[in-house]
N, C-alpha and C positions, 0 to 999 in steps of 0.2 A: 504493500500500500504506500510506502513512504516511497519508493524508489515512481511509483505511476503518478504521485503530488509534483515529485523531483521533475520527471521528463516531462507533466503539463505546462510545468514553471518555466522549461527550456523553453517549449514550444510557444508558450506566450513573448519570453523574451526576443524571438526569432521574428515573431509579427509585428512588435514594437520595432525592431530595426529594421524592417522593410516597409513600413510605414514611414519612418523619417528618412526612408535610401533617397526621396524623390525634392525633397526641402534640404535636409541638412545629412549629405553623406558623412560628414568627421563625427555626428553625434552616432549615425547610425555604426561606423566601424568601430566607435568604442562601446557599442551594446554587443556590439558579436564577439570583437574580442573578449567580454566578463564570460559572454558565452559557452566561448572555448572552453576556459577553463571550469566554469561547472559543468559541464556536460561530460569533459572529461571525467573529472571523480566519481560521477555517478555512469560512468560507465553508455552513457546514451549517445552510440554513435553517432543514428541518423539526426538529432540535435547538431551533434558535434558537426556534421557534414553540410548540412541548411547553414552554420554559421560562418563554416567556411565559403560557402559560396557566396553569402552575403555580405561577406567580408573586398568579396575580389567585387562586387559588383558597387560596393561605396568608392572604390579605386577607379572602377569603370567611369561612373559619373564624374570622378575627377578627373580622368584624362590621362590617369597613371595605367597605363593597358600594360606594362611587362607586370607589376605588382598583380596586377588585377589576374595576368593568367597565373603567375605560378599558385593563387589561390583557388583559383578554377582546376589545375590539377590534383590540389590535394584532396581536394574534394571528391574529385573522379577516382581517386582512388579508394576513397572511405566507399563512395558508392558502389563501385566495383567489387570489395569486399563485403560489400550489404545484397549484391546481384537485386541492387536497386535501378531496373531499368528507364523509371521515371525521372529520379533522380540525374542518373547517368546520361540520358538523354540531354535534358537541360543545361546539366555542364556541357556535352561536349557543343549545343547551341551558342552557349556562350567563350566558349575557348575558340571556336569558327571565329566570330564575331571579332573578339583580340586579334587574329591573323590578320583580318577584312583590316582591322583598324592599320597594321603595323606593314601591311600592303606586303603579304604574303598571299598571294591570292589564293594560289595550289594547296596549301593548307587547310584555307578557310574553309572552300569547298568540300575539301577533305573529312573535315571535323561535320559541318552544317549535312552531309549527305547520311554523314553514321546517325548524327542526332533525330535525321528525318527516316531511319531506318528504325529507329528505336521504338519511337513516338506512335502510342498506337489509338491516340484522338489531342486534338488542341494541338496541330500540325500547323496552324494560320502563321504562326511566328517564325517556323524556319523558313516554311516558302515563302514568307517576307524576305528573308536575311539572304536567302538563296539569290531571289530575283534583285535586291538590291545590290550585292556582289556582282550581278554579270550586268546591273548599270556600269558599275568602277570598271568592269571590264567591256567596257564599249557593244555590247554583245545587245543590243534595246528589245530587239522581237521578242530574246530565249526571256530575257528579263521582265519583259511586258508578262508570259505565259505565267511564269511564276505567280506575278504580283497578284492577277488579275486571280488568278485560284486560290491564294491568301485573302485576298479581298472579298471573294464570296463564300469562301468559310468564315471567316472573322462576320460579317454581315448578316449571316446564319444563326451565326453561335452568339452575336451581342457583343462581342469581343472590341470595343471600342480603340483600344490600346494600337493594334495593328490597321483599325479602321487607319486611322489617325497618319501612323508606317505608310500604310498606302497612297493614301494623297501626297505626304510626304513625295512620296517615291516618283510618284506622277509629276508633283511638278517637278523635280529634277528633268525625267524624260523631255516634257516639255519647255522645259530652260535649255535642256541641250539641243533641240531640233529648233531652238529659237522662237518658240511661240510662248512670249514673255507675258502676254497678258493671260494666257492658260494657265501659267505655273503659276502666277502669282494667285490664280482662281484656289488652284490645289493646296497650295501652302495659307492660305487664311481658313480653310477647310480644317488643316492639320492645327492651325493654331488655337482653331478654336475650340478642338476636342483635347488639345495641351493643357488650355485654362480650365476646361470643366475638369480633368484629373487630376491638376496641380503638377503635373510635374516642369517643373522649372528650368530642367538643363533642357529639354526638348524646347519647350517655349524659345528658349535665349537663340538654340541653333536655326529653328526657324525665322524668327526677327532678323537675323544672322543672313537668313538666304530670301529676305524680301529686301531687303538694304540692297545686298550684291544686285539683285533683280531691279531695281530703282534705279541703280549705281548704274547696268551696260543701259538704260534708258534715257540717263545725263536728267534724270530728275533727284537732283542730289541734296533737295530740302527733305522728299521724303525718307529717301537713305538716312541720313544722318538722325532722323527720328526714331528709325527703327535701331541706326547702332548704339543711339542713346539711351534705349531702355534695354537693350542687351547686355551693355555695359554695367547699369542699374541691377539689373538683378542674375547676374554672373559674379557682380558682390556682394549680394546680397547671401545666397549661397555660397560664396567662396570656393570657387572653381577654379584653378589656375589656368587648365586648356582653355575654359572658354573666355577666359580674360586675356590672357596672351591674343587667342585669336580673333577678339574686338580690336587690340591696337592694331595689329595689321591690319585687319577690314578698313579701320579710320583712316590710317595711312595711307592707305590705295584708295579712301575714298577723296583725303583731302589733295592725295597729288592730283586727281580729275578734275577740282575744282581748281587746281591751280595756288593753292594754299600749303606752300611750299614749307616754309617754316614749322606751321603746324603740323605736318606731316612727317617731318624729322622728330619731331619730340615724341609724336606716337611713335614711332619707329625706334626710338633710344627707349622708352617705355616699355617696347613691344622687349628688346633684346634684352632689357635690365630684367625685368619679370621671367624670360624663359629661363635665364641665368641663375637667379639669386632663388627665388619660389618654388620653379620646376625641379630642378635638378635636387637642392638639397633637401625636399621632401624622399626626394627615392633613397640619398644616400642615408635619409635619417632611419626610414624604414627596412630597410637592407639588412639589418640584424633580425630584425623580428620574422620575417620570412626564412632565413638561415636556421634560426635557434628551431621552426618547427621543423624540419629536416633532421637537423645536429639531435633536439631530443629523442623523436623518433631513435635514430640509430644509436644512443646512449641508450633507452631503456632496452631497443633489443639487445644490446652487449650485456647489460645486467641482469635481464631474464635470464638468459644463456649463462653468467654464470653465477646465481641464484639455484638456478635448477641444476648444475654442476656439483655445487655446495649441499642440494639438500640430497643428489644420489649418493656423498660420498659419507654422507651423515648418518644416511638408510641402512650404508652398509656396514658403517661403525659403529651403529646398533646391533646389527644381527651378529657383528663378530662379539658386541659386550654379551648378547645373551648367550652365544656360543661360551662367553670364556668364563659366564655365572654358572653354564649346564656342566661344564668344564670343574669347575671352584667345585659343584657339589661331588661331583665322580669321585675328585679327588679325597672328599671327606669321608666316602661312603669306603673307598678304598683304602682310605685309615685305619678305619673301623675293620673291615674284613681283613688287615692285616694285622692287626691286635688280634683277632681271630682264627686268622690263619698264616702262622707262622712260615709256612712249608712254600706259600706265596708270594713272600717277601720280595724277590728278585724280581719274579716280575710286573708288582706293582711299583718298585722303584725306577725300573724304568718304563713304566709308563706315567712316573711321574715327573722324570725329564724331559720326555715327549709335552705333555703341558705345560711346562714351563717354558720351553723354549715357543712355543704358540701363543705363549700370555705374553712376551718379549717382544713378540713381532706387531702384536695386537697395541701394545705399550707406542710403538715406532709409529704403529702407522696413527694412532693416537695424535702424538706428538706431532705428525706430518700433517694431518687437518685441522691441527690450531695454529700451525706456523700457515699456511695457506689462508685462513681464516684473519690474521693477522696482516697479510699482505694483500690481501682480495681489494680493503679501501682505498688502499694509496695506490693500485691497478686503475680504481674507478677514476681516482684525481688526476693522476697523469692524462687518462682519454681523453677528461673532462677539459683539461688544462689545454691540452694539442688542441682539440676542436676550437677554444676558443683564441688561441693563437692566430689558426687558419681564419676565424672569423674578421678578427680586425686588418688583417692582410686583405681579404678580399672587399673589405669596405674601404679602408684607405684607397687601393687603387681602384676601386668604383667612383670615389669620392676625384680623385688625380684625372682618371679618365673625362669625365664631367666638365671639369674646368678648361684642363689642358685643349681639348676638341673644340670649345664650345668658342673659344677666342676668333681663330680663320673662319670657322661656320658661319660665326654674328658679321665677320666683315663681309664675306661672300654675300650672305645674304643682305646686307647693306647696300652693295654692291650693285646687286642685281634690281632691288627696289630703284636705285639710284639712275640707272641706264637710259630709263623711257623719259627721263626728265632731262636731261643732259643734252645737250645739241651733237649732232654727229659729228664734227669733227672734233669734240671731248673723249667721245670713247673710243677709244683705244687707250689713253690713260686709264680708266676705271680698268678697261679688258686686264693692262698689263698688273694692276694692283690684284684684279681678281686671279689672273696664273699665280703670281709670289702667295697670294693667300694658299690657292691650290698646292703649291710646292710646301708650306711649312704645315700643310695639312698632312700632307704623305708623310713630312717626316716624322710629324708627331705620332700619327699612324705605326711608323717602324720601330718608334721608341719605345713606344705604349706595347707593343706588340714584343717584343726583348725582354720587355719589365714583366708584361707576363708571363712568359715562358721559366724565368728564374722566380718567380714570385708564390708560383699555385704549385702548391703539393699535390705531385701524380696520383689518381685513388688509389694505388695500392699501398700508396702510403697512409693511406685517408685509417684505414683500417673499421670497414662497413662492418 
């Protein structure tokens, strides 16, 4: 009874953090993470697995998609070991999804086609995710078939959420074949089934792609409207992707208007924010992702030698009771030799045989308290190497971060800079943008040296 109070408690916990995944991701990954850890002590995986997933999906709304998958794999594994196909379905939707994001396209599909293999009703979400993948891949007909079959199952089923996806989806299509007044039909469609759900990161990317829509129409009072309340409530939620990618939006909108100056500051804003915000949120989190891995593979070392300790415990019981059934023989053969004189010889030596068996029983005694005595300073040492390897691999994630991010922020300056410049300018910026390219490669080569002497091989790892 107590443990079924336990995993309701999980299970309400887990609806309060998807309940706030949609307003405030940071409050909702600090309800999963509590989560973690009780569901662990009570043993409630599939708890335990919902929080992981909800954990990678507060990362999602922020815009951290490597954090977001390697939670989405641990997930799929609790699932995998639950032969929870529901479950496991939906991760691998959302690990697709990560790929789509991180423009591995062969992946995505990869992941989204297992998840739609799984899925045996509420299908409307991958053939979303399917059909908007072969938008990114230029592919519009196979993409249209998708959508359009997502669109009338979600329609069917009341599934508002994908409704929503779909218009979405549409007007992309129809932004790409240039029929700007259609998509802009589709996207205040999507936006306005956004504000009846609340969800807020949807809302902002929308506003996001009515701006852009405004912006190739050179009506750039209403742009600037739409990037103004995008701006407004991308901080209001505290989102850094979609904050990063409001100053770029502004930038590109105000160098259209010809509002040069301001369009440098969003652009200095745009690179200071991907710099300072983005990056040291991932190196902050980089331990916390590791230690669930690192614990994992410490507790299976200590189950293994746990259960080593308790076979060799088992058997130094059965040899003490051997050596009490032993202790008595010996008494009894005392006795019968008080009794019987005539057998004296050879209960004396078989009372050598005993003793020299009570000797051995003594050693090996001795050998599982000496073992018993070093078993913890084994567990210290692991513990100690793991987290060695830990800060090593954060430092240079943390090196890597900065070191890249200097020629990338020029390049991309750069490249912002080009269309405003007059032609016979560029070829300067061109030539600043090679030197940027060249001490990109070499930081490249360096970074790349530092790791190969930096990561310990796994067989050193000692899984």
């Amino acid at each position: 009874m107590h443990r079924a109070k336990d995993s309701i408690y999980i299970d309400q916990l887990n609806k309060l953090s998807a309940d706030f995944l949609r307003t405030n991701p940071a409050v909702s990954r600090e309800i999963s993470e509590n989560v973690l850890e009780e569901a662990k002590q009570i043993r409630y995986m599939r708890g335990y697995a919902r929080a992981l997933m909800l954990i990678g999906n507060a990362y999602w709304t922020e815009g951290i998609y490597e954090f977001a998958q390697n939670y989405y794999l641990l997930a799929a594994r609790q699932y995998q070991n639950m032969n929870d196909s529901v479950g496991l379905s939906q991760t691998y939707n959302n690990i697709g999804e990560v790929y789509k994001k991180l423009n591995d396209k062969g992946k995505a599909l990869e992941y989204l086609q297992r998840s739609l293999e799984l899925r045996k009703a509420d299908k409307s979400l991958t053939l979303y995710n399917i059909g908007e993948l072969y938008i990114k891949l230029r592919q519009i007909s196979q993409a249209k078939l998708f959508i359009d079959s997502a669109m009338t199952i979600a329609q069917r089923e009341g599934n508002e959420r994908v409704i929503a996806f779909s218009h979405w989806s549409y007007g992309a299509i129809k932004s790409f074949q240039r029929d700007y007044d259609g998509a802009l039909g589709e996207y205040f469609k999507a936006e306005s089934i956004w504000r009846k759900l609340g969800d807020m990161r949807s809302i902002v990317q929308t506003d996001q792609e009515l701006a852009e829509l405004y912006r190739l129409q050179h009506k750039y009072d209403e742009a600037e409207k739409y990037m103004i309340e995008a701006m407004r409530l991308a901080g209001k939620i505290k989102v850094a992707d979609l904050q990063v990618n409001n100053f770029q939006r502004m930038a590109k909108l105000d160098s259209a208007r010809g509002n040069y100056s301001r369009a440098f500051s969003y652009l200095s804003r745009y690179n200071v924010l991907k710099d300072s915000v983005y990056n040291l949120l991932k190196v902050e989190q980089i331990a916390r992702i590791q230690a669930i891995y690192e614990t994992e593979a410490r507790e299976r070392e200590n189950k293994q030698l746990r259960a080593e300790k308790a076979l060799q415990e088992s058997q130094l019981q059965g040899q003490q009771r051997i050596l009490i059934a032993i202790s008595v023989c010996l008494v009894v053969v005392g006795i019968l030799a008080w009794l019987m004189n005539q057998q004296r010889k050879q209960i004396l030596e078989q009372k050598e045989a005993i003793e020299i068996q009570a000797t051995a029983l003594i050693k090996l005694n001795d050998e599982l308290q000496e073992l018993n005595k070093t078993l913890e300073r084994r567990i210290a040492e692991r513990t100690n190497q793991l987290t060695i390897q830990n800060q090593r691999l954060t430092e240079y994630t943390f090196v890597n971060a900065h070191k890249l991010r200097a020629p990338v922020a020029s390049m991309l300056g750069l490249l912002n800079l080009i269309p405003q410049v007059p032609p016979q300018e560029r070829d300067v910026l061109l030539r600043h943008m090679k030197t940027c390219g060249d001490q990109l490669d070499a930081i490249i080569h360096e970074l790349s040296r530092s790791l190969e002497s930096a990561i310990v091989p796994e067989t050193e790892r000692g899984h």
